[in-house]
VEXKE-97126 format. One record per residue (C-alpha): residue number from 1; x, y, z; residue in three letters. Coordinates in pm, 1 decimal, m for minus. Layout:
<sites>
[NUM, [X, Y, Z], 'ALA']
...
</sites>
This chain:
<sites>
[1, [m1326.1, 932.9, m1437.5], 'UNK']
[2, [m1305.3, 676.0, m1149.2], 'UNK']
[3, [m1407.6, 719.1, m833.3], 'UNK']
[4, [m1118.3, 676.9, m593.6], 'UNK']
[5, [m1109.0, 557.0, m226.7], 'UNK']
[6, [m781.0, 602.7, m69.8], 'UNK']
[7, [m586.8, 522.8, 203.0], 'UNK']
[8, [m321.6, 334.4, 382.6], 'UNK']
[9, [m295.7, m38.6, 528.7], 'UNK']
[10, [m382.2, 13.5, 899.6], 'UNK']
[11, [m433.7, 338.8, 1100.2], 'UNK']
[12, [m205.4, 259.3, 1420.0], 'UNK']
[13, [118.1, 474.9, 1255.3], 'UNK']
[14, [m131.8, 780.1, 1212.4], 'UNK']
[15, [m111.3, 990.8, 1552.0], 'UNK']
[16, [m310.2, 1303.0, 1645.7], 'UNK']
[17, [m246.1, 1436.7, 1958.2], 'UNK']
[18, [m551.2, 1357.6, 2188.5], 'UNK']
[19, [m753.4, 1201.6, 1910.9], 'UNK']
[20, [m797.2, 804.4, 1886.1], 'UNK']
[21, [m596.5, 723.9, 1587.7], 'UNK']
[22, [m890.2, 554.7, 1400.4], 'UNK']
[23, [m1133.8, 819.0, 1444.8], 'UNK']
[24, [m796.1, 1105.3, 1328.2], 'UNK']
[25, [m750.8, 866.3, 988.7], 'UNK']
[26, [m1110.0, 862.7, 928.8], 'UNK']
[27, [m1116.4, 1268.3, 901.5], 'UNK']
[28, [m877.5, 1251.6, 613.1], 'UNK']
[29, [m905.7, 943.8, 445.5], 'UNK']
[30, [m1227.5, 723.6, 314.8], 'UNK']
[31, [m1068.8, 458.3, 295.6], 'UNK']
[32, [m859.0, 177.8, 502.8], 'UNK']
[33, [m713.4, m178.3, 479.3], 'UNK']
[34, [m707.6, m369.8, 802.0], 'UNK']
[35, [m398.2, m547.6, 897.9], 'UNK']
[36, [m482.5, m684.6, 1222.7], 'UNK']
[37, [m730.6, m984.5, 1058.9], 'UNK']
[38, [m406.6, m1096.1, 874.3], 'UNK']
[39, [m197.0, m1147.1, 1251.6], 'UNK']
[40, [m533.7, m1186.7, 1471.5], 'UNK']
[41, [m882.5, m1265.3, 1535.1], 'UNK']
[42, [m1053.5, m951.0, 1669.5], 'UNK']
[43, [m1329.1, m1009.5, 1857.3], 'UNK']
[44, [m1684.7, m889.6, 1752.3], 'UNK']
[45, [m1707.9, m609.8, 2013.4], 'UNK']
[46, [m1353.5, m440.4, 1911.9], 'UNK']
[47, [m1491.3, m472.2, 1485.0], 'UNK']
[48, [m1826.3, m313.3, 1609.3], 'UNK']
[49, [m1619.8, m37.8, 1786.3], 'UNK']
[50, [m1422.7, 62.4, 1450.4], 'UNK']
[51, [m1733.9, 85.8, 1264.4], 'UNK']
[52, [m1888.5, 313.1, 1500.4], 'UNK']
[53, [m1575.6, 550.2, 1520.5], 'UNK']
[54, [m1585.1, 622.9, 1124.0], 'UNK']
[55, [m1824.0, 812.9, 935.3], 'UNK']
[56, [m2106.4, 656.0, 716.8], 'UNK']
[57, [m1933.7, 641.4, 422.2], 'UNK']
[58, [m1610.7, 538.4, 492.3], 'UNK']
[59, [m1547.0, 207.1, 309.8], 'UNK']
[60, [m1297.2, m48.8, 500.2], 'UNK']
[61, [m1139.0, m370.4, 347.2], 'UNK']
[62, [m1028.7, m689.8, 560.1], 'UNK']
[63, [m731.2, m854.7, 520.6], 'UNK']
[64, [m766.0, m1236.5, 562.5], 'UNK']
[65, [m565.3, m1437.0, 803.9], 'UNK']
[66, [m234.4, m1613.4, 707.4], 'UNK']
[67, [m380.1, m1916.2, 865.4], 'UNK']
[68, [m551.2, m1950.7, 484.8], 'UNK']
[69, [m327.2, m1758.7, 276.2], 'UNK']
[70, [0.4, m1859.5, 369.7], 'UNK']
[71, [m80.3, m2210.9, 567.5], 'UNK']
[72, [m383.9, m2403.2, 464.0], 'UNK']
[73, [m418.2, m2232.4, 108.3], 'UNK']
[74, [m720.5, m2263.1, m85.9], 'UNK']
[75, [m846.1, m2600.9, m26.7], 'UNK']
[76, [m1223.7, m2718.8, 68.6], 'UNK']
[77, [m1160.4, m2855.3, 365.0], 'UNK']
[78, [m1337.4, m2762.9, 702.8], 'UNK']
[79, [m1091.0, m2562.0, 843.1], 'UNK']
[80, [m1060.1, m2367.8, 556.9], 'UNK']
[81, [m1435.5, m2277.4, 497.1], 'UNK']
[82, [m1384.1, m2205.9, 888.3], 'UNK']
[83, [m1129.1, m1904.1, 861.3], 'UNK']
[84, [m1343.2, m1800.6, 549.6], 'UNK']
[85, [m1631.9, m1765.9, 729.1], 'UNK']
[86, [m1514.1, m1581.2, 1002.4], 'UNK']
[87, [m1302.1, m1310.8, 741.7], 'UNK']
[88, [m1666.2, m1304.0, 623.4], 'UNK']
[89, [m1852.5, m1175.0, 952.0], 'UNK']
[90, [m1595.0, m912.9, 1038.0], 'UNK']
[91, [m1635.2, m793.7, 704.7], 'UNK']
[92, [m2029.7, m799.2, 743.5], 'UNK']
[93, [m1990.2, m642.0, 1060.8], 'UNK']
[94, [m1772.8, m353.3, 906.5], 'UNK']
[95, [m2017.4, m306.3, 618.3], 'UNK']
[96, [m1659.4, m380.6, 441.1], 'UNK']
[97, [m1741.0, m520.6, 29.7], 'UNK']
[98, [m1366.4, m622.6, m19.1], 'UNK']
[99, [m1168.5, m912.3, 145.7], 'UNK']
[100, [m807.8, m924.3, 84.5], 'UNK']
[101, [m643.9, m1244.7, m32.3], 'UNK']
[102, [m237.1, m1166.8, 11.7], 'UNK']
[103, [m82.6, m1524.6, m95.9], 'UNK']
[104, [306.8, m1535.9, m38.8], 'UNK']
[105, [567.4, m1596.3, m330.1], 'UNK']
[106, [595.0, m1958.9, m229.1], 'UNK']
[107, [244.4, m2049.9, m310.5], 'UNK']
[108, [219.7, m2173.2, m628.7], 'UNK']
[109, [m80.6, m2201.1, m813.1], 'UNK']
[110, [m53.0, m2553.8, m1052.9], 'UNK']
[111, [m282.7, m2711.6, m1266.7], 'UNK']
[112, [m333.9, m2932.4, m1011.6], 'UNK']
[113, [m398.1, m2722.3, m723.0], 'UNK']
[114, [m623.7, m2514.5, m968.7], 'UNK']
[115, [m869.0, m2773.4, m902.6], 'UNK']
[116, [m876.8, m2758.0, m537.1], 'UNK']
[117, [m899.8, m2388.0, m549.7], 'UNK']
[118, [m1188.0, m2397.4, m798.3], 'UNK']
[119, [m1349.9, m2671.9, m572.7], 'UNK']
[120, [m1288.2, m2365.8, m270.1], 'UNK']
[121, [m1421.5, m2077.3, m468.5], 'UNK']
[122, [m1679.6, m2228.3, m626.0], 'UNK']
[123, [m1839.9, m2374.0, m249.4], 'UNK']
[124, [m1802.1, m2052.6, m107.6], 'UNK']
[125, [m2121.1, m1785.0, m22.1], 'UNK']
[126, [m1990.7, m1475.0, m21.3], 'UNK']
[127, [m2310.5, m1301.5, 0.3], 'UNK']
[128, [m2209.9, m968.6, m176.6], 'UNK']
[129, [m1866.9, m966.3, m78.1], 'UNK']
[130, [m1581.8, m899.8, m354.0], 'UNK']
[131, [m1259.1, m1079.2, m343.8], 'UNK']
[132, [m943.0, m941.4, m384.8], 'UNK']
[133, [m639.4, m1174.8, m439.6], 'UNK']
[134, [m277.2, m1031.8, m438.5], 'UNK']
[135, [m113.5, m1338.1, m603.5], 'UNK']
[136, [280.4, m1284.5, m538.1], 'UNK']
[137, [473.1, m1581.3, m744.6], 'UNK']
[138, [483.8, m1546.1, m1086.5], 'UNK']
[139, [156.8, m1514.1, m1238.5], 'UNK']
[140, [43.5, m1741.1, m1512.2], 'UNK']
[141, [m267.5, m1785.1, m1733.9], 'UNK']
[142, [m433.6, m2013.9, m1513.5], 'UNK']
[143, [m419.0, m1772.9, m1256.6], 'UNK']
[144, [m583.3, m1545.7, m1419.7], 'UNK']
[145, [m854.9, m1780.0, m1580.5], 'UNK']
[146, [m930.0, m1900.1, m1230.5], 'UNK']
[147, [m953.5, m1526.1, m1104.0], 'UNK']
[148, [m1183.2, m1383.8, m1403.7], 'UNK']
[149, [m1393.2, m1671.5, m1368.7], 'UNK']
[150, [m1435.6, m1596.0, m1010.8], 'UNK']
[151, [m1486.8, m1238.7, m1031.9], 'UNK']
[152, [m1202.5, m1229.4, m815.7], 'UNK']
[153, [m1007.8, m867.6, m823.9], 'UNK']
[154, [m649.4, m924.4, m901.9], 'UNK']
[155, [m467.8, m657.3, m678.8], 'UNK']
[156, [m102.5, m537.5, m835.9], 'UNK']
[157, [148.9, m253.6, m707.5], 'UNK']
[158, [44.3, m26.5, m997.3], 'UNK']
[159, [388.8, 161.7, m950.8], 'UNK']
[160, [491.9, m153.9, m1095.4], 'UNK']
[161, [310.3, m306.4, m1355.8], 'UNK']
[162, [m76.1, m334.9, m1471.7], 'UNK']
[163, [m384.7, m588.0, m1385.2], 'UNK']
[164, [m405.4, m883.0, m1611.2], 'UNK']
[165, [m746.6, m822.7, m1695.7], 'UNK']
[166, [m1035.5, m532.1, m1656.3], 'UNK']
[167, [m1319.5, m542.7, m1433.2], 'UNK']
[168, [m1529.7, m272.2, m1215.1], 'UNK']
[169, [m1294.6, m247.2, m924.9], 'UNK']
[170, [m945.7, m234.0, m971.1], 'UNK']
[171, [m713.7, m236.8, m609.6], 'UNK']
[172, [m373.7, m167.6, m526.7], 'UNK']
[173, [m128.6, m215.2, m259.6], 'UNK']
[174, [120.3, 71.9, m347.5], 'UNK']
[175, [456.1, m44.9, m188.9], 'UNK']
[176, [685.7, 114.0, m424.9], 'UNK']
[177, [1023.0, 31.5, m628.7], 'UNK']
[178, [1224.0, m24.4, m308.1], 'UNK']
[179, [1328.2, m315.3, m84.4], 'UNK']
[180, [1031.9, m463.6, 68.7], 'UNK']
[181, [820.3, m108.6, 191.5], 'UNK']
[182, [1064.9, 106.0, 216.7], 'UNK']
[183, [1041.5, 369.3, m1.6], 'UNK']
[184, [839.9, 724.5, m61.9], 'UNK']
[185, [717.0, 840.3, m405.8], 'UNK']
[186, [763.0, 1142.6, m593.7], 'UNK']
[187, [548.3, 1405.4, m766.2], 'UNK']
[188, [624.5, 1200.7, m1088.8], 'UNK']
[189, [545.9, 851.8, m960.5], 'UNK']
[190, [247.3, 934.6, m800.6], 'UNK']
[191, [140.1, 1115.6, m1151.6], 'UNK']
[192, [184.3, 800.8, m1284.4], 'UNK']
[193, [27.8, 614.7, m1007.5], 'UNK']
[194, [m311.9, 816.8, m1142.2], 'UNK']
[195, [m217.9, 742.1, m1473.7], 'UNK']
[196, [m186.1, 396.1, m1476.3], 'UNK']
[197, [m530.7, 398.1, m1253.5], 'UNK']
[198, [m755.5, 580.4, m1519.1], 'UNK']
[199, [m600.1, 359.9, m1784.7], 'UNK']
[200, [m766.5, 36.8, m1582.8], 'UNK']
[201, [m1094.6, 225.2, m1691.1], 'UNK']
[202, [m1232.2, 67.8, m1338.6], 'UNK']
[203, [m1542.4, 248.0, m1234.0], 'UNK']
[204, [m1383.4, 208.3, m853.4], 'UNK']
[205, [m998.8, 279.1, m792.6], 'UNK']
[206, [m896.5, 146.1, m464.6], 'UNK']
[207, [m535.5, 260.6, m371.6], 'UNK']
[208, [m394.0, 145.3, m39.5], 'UNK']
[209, [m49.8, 272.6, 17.7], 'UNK']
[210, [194.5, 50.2, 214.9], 'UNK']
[211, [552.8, 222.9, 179.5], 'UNK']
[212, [730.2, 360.0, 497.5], 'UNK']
[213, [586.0, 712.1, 428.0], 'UNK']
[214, [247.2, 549.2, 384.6], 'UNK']
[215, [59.8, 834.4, 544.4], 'UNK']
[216, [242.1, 1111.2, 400.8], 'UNK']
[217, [235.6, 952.1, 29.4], 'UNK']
[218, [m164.9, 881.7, 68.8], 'UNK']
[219, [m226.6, 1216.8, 151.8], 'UNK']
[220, [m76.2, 1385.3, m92.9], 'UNK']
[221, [m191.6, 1169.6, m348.2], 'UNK']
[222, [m546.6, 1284.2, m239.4], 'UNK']
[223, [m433.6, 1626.6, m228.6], 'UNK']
[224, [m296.7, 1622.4, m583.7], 'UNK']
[225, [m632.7, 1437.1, m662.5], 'UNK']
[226, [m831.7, 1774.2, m581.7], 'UNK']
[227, [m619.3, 1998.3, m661.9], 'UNK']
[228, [m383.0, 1911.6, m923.6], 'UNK']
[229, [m94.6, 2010.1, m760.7], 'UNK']
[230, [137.6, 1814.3, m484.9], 'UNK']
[231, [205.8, 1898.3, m115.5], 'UNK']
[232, [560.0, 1923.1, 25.4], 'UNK']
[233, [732.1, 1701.0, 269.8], 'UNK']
[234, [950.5, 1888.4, 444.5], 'UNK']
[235, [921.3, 2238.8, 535.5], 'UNK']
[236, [1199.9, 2359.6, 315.1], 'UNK']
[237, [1349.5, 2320.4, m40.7], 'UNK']
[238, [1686.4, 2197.7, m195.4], 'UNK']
[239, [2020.4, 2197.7, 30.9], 'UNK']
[240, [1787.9, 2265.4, 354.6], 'UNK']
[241, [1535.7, 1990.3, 234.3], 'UNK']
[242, [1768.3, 1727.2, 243.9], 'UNK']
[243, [1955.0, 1870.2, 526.9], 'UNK']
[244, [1607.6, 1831.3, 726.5], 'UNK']
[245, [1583.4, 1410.5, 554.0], 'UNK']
[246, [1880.4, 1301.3, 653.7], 'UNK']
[247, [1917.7, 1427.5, 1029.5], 'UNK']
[248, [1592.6, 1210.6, 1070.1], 'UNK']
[249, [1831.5, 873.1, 1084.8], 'UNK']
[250, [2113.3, 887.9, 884.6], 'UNK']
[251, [2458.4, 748.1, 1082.3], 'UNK']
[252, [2814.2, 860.8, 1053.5], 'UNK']
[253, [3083.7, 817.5, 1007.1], 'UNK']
[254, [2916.3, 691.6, 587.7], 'UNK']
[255, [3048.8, 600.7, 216.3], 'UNK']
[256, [2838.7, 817.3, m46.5], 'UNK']
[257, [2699.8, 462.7, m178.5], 'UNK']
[258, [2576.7, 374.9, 204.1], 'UNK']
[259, [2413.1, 660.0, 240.2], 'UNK']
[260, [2261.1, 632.6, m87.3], 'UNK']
[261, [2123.1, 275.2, m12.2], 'UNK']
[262, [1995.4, 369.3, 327.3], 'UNK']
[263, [1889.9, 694.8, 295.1], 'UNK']
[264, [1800.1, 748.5, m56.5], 'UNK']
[265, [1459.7, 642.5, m99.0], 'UNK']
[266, [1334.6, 939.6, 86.3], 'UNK']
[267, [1192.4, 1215.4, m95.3], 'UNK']
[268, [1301.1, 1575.6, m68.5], 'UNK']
[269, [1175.6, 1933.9, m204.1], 'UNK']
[270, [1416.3, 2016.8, m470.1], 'UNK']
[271, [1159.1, 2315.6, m524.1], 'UNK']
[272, [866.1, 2453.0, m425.2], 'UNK']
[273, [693.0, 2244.2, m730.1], 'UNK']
[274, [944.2, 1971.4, m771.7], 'UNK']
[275, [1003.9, 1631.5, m522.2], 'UNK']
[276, [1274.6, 1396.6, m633.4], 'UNK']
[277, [1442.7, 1115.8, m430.3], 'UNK']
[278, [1745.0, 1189.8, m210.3], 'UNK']
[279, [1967.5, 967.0, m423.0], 'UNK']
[280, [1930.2, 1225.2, m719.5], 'UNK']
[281, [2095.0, 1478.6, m518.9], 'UNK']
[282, [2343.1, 1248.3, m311.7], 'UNK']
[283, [2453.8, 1126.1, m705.4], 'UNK']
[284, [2586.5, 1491.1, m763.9], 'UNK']
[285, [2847.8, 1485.1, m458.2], 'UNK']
[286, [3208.5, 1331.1, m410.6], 'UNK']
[287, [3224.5, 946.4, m341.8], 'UNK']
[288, [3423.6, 931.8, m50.7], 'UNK']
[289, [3330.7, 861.2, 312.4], 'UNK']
[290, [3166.1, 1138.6, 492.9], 'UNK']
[291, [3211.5, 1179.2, 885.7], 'UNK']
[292, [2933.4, 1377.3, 1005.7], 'UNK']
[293, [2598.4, 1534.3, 807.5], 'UNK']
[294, [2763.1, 1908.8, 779.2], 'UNK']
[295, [3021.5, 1741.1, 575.7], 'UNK']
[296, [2772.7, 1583.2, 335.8], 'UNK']
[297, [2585.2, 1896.1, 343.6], 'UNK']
[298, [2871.6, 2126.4, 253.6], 'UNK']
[299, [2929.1, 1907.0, m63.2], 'UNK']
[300, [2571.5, 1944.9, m142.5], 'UNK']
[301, [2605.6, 2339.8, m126.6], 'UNK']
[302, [2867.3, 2296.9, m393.2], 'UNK']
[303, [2725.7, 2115.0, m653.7], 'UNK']
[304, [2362.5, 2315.2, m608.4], 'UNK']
</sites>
């Protein structure tokens, strides 16, 4: 069995009233990804200040800038080696062991490039620190070579699909089957989430949730961790459950197919032990346009 550290990228969306919202994450999760190295550079008295607000224990990863990963790319040059280096010291000052390599869909790794990357990985002194590389186009077997031969992590979605190859540590950004982060996960998918993490037969499981619901989905993945069983999302079940879902957002007047595409990748409690996606449930009901929710939810009473 794995050990598992999980958590969510960034703590600014978790809110506790009168309770910094570092120091509130750090009470419930071990484990976070930082998003502001990808956007900014922090400054060494702000990266000290996070690591004193956390216990001991908890375990943060860095995610480098886009200045490397989605402008200069992975060449040895001196500006390069620069951002590098400085990814490096906030993750020394963080006691972090992972650094975060997120390379868009655009950047292309070729046998020619290959070479400059090797060139780049090779030079580099990580002194201890793990790389993680989240390689968006198409992956291909030189990828791969250049990342086993690296000892660099490859980081999927494993709600989608598997890593290429086996090593110690395997890490996941969780974002889900939706359009770019916006979905939640069920009971069943984040069964399978576990699954698919024991099957890695890592020694470490890192799982970093990204999905609109990130908070909610982390946490009861962790609660499902240690106790087997999964916590609800709303505070009531069937008709009333997706009664509470869609007064969150949802606009009128709405087709049955809009409100499928915009509001059906939210998760309700069909039961007490059972959490399915609104779309199952919208499925069941007339496809016409509805012009308020008590219409939608009086066609819902009739089919359940």
């Amino acid at each position: 069995m794995p050990d598992f550290l999980v958590g969510t990228g960034g703590w600014a969306y978790f809110e506790v009233p009168n309770k910094p919202s570092l120091k509130a994450y750090s009470e419930l999760f071990n484990f976070v990804e930082v998003n502001y190295t990808f956007y900014e550079y922090p400054n060494t008295r702000l990266v000290e200040a996070w690591r004193k607000t956390v216990p001991e224990n908890f375990t943060f990863s860095i995610r480098c800038h886009q200045d490397l990963t989605h402008n200069i790319g992975f060449v040895p040059t001196s500006q390069a080696y620069e951002i590098f280096y400085q990814m490096r010291s906030y993750c020394d000052t963080l006691r972090s062991p992972y650094l975060i390599l997120e390379t868009p869909a655009k950047y292309i790794i070729t046998q020619e490039s290959a070479k400059n990357a090797r060139d780049f990985f090779s030079s580099l002194n990580l002194n201890g620190l793990t790389i993680v590389w989240e390689y968006r186009a198409h992956i291909t077997q030189t990828v791969i070579d250049l990342m086993e031969n690296f000892g660099i992590i490859q980081c999927v979605d494993l709600s989608k699909q598997y890593p290429s190859y086996d090593l110690d540590v395997a890490y996941s950004r969780l974002f889900g089957k939706g359009q770019h982060n916006i979905y939640q996960f069920t009971d069943d998918e984040l069964a399978e989430i576990d699954q698919k993490a024991q099957e890695t037969k890592s020694k470490t499981v890192i799982l970093c949730y990204h999905g609109a619901r990130m908070n909610t989905d982390a946490a009861r993945f962790k609660h499902y961790k240690s106790t087997g069983k999964f916590l609800p999302v709303t505070a009531y079940t069937g008709v009333n459950s997706a009664k509470a879902v869609l007064s969150e957002d949802a606009t009128f007047p709405a087709t049955k197919a809009e409100l499928k595409a915009e509001q059906g990748w939210k998760v309700i409690d069909l039961t007490p032990d059972k959490r399915v996606h609104l779309a199952e449930v919208l499925e069941k009901i007339p496809d016409k346009k509805y012009s308020n929710l008590e219409d939608v939810i009086t066609e819902l009473r009739a089919v359940f």
